[in-house]
N, C-alpha and C positions, 0 to 999 in steps of 0.2 A: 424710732424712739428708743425701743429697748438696747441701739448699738451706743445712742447717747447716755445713757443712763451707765451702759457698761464702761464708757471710754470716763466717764468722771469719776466712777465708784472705784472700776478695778485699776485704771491705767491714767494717773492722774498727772503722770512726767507729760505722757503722752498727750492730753489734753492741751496741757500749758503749750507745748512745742507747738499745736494746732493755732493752736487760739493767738500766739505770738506769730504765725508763718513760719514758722522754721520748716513744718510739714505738712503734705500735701493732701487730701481729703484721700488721694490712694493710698497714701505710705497710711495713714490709720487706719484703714479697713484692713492691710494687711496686718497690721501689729497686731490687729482686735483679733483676726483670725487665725493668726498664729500662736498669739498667748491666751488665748481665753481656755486653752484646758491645762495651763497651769494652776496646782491646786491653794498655792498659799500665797497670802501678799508679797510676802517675803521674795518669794521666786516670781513673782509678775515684776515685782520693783526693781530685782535684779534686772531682770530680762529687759524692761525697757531700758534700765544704766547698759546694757549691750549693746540694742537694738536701735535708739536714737540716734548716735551720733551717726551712726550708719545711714540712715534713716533721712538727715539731712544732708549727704553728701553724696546719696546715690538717687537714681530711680527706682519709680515701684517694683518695676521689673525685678532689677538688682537687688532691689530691698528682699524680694518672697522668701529666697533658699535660704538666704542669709540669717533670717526673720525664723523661719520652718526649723531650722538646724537649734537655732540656740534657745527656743522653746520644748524641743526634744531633751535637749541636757538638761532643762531645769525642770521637766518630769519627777516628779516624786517619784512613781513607778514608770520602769524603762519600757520602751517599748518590746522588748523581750519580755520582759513580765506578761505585758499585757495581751503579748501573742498567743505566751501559754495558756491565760485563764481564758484566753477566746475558746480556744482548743477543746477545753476540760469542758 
């Protein structure tokens, strides 16, 4: 419940693609898990204009790094940031 509630609130390209076939109940579990610690809509909405067409033209498999990587770049704080304040 709570992945549905996420897939229509925060990733609502994403939805449509689903709900249309475009993409496959894997390729959303990956999207959800790769962009869901994106902090702003703004960078979610990006990420899925990335992430979709990909998305429909690969498998999940294919989709994951792909999916992982460009949820990193739209990171507010980069993963170096967030290594250091692990640290501290």
């Amino acid at each position: 419940m709570d992945d549905a509630v996420l897939l229509v609130t925060d990733f609502p390209q994403t939805a449509a693609a689903f709900y249309r076939g475009a993409v496959s109940h894997a390729h959303v579990r990956i999207i959800l898990a790769a962009g869901h610690a994106i902090e702003s809509a703004e960078g979610r909405a990006r990420f899925e204009s990335i992430v979709l067409p990909r998305a429909e033209a690969e498998s999940p498999n294919r989709l994951r790094p792909f999916a992982k990587q460009a949820a990193e770049r739209l990171r507010e704080v980069s993963f170096t940031e967030r290594h250091r304040e692990a640290r501290e």
